[in-house]
LOMARLUM-49631 format. One record per residue (C-alpha): residue number from 1; residue in three letters; x, y, z. Coordinates in Angstrom, 3 decimals. Example, Ala and Ser with C-alpha at 12.3 -4.5 7.8 and 13.67 -1.06 7.14 Angstrom:
! LOMARLUM-49631
<site><n>1</n><res>ALA</res><px>12.300</px><py>-4.500</py><pz>7.800</pz></site>
<site><n>2</n><res>SER</res><px>13.670</px><py>-1.060</py><pz>7.140</pz></site>
! end
This chain:
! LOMARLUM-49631
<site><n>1</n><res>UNK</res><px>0.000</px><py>0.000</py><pz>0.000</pz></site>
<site><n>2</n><res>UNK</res><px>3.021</px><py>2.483</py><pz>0.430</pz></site>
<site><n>3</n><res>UNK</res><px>4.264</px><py>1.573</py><pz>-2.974</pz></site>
<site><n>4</n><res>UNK</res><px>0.747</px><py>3.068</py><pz>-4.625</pz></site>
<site><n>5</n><res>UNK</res><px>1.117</px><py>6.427</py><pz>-2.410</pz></site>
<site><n>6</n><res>UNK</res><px>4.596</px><py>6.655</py><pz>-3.081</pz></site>
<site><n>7</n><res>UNK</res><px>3.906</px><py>5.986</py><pz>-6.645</pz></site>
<site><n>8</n><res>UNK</res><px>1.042</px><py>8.385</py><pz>-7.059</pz></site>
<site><n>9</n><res>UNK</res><px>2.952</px><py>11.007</py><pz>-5.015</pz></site>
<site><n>10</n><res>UNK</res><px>6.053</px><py>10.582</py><pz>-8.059</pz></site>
<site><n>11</n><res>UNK</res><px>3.431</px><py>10.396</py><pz>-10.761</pz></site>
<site><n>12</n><res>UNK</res><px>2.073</px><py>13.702</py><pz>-9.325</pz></site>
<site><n>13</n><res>UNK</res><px>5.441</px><py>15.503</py><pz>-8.793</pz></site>
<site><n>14</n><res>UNK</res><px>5.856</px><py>14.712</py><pz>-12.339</pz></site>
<site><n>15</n><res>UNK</res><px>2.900</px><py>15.448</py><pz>-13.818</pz></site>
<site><n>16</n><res>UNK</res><px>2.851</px><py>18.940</py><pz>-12.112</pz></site>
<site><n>17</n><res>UNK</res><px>5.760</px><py>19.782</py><pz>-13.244</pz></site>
<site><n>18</n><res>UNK</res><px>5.563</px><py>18.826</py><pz>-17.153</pz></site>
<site><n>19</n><res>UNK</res><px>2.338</px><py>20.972</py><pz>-16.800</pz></site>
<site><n>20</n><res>UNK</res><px>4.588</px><py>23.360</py><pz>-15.303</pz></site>
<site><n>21</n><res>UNK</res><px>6.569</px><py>23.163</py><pz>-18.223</pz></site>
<site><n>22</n><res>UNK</res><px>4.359</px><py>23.432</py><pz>-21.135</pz></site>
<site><n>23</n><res>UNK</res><px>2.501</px><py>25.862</py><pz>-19.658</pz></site>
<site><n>24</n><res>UNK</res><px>5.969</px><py>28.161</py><pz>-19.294</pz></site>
<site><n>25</n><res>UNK</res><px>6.789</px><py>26.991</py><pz>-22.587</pz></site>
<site><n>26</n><res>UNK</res><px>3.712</px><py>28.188</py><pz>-23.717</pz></site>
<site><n>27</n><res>UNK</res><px>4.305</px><py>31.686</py><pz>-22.217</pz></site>
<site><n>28</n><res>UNK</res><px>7.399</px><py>32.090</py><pz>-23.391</pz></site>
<site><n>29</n><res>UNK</res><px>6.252</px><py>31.604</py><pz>-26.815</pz></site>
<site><n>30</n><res>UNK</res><px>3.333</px><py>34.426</py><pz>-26.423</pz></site>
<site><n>31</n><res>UNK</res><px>5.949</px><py>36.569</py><pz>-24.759</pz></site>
<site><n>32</n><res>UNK</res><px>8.023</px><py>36.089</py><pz>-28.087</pz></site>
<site><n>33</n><res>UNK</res><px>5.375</px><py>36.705</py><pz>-30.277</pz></site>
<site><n>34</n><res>UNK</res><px>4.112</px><py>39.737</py><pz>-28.767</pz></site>
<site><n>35</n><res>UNK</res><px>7.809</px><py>41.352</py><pz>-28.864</pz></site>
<site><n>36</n><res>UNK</res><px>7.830</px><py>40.899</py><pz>-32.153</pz></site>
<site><n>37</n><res>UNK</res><px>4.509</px><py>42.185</py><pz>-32.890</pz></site>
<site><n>38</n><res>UNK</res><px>5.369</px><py>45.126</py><pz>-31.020</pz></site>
<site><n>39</n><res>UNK</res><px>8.841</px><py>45.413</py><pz>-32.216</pz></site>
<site><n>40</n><res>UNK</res><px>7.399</px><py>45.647</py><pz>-35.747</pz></site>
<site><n>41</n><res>UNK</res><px>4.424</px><py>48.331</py><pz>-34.748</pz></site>
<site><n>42</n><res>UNK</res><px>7.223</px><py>50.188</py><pz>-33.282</pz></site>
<site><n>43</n><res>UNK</res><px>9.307</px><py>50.235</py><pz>-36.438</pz></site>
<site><n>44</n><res>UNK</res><px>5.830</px><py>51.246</py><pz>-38.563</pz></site>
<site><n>45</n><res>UNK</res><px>4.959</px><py>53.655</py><pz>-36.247</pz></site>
<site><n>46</n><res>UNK</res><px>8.904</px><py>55.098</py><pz>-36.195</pz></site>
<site><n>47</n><res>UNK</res><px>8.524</px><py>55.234</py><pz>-40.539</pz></site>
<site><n>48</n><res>UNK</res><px>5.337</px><py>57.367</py><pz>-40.025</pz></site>
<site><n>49</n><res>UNK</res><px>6.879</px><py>59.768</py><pz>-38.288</pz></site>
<site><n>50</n><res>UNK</res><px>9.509</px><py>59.569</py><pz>-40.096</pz></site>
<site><n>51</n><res>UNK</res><px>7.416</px><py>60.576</py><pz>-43.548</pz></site>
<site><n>52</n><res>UNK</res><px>5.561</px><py>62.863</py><pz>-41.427</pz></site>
<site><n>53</n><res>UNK</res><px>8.501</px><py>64.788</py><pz>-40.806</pz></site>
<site><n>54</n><res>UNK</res><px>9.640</px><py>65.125</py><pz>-44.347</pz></site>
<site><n>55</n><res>UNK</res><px>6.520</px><py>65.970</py><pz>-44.909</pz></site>
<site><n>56</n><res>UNK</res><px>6.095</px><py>68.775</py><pz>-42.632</pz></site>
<site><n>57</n><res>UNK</res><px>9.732</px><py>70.088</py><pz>-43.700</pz></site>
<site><n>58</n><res>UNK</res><px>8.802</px><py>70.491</py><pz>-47.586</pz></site>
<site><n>59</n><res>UNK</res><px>5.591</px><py>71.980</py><pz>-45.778</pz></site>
<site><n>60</n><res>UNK</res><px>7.626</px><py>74.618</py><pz>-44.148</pz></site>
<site><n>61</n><res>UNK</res><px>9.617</px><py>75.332</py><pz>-47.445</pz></site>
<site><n>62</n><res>UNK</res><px>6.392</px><py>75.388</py><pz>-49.626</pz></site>
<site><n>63</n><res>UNK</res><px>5.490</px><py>77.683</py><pz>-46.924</pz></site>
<site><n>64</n><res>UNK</res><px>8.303</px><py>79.802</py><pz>-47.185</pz></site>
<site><n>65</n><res>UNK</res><px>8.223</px><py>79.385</py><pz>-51.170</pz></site>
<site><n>66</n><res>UNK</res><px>4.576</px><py>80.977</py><pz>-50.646</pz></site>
<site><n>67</n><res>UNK</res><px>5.587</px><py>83.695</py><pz>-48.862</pz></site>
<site><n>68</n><res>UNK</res><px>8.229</px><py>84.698</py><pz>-50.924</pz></site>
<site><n>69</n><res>UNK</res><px>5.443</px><py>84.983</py><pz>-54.089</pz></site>
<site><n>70</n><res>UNK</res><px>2.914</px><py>86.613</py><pz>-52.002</pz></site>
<site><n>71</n><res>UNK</res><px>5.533</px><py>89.546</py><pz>-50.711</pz></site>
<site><n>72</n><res>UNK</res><px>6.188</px><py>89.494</py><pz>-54.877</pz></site>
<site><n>73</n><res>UNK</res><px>2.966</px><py>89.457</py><pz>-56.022</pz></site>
<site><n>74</n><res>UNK</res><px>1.853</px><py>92.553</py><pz>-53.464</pz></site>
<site><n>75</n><res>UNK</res><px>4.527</px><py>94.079</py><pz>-55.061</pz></site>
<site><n>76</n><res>UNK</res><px>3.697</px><py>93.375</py><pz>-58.594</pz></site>
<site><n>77</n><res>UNK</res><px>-0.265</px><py>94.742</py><pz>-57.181</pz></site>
<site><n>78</n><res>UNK</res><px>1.410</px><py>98.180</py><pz>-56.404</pz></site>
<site><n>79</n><res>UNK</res><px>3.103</px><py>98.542</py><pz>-59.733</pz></site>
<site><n>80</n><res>UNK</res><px>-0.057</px><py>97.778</py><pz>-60.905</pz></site>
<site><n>81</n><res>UNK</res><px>-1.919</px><py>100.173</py><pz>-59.314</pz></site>
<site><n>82</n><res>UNK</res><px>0.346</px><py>103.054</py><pz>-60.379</pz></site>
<site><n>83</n><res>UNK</res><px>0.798</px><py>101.876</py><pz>-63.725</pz></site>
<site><n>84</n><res>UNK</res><px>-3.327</px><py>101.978</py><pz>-64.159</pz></site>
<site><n>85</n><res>UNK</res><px>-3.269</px><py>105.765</py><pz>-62.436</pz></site>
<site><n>86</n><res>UNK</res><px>-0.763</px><py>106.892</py><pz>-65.150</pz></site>
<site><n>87</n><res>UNK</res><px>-3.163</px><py>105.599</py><pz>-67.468</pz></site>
<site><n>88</n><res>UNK</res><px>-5.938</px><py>107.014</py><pz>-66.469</pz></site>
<site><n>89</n><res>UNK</res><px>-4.437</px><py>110.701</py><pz>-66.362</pz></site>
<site><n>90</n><res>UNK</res><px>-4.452</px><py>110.619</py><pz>-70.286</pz></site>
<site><n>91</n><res>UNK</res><px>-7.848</px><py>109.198</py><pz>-70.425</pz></site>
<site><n>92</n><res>UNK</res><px>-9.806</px><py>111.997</py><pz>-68.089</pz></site>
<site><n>93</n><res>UNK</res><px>-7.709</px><py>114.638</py><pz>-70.259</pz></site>
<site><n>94</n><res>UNK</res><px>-9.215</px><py>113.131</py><pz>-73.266</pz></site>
<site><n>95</n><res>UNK</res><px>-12.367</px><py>112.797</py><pz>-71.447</pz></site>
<site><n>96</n><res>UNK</res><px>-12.460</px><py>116.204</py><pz>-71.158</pz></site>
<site><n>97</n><res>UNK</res><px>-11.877</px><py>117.007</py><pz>-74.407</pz></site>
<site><n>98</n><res>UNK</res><px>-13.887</px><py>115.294</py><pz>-75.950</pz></site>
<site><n>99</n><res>UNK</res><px>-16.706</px><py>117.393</py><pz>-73.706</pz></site>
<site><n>100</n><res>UNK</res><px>-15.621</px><py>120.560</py><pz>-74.817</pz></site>
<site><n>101</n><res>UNK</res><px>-16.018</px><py>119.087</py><pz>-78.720</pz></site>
<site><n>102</n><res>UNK</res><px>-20.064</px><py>119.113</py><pz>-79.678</pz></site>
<site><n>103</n><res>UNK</res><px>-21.676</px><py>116.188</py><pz>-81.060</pz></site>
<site><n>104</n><res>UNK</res><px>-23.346</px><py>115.828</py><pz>-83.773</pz></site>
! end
């Protein structure tokens, strides 16, 4: 009778611990695979920003760019404007006389 308690007390030691055992094993490879996972998330998430900076650098020279032909194109505006009020210093002297000319 001491050899079957004996025997189940071995049979249980070793049971427990191949449980033990595949059930680490088991963890360690879900511990693995999630590393990985994440290691790989990390890396797409690092090429994002990555992009997003480039991104927001030919931003900040389009920007720049932008500015540079708005500052121009105010400029051009003013030319422009005197450019159409030297034109229209001939055309109100004309207007004029052509009212001092009757009509037929």
């Amino acid at each position: 009778m001491i050899w079957i308690a004996v025997a189940f007390c071995v049979f249980a030691v070793i049971g427990s611990t191949a449980f033990a055992t595949a059930r680490a094993w088991r963890l360690w490879k879900t511990i693995r695979s999630t590393a990985s996972a994440a290691n790989y998330e990390v890396n797409r998430v690092m090429s994002a920003a990555d992009a997003a900076e480039k991104r927001s650098v030919s931003l900040t020279a389009g920007t720049e760019r932008l500015s540079t032909a708005i500052t121009h194109l105010q400029g051009s505006l003013q030319d422009l404007a005197v450019i159409r009020a030297a034109a229209d210093e001939p055309r109100r002297l004309l207007a004029s006389i052509r009212g001092l000319v009757p009509r037929k």
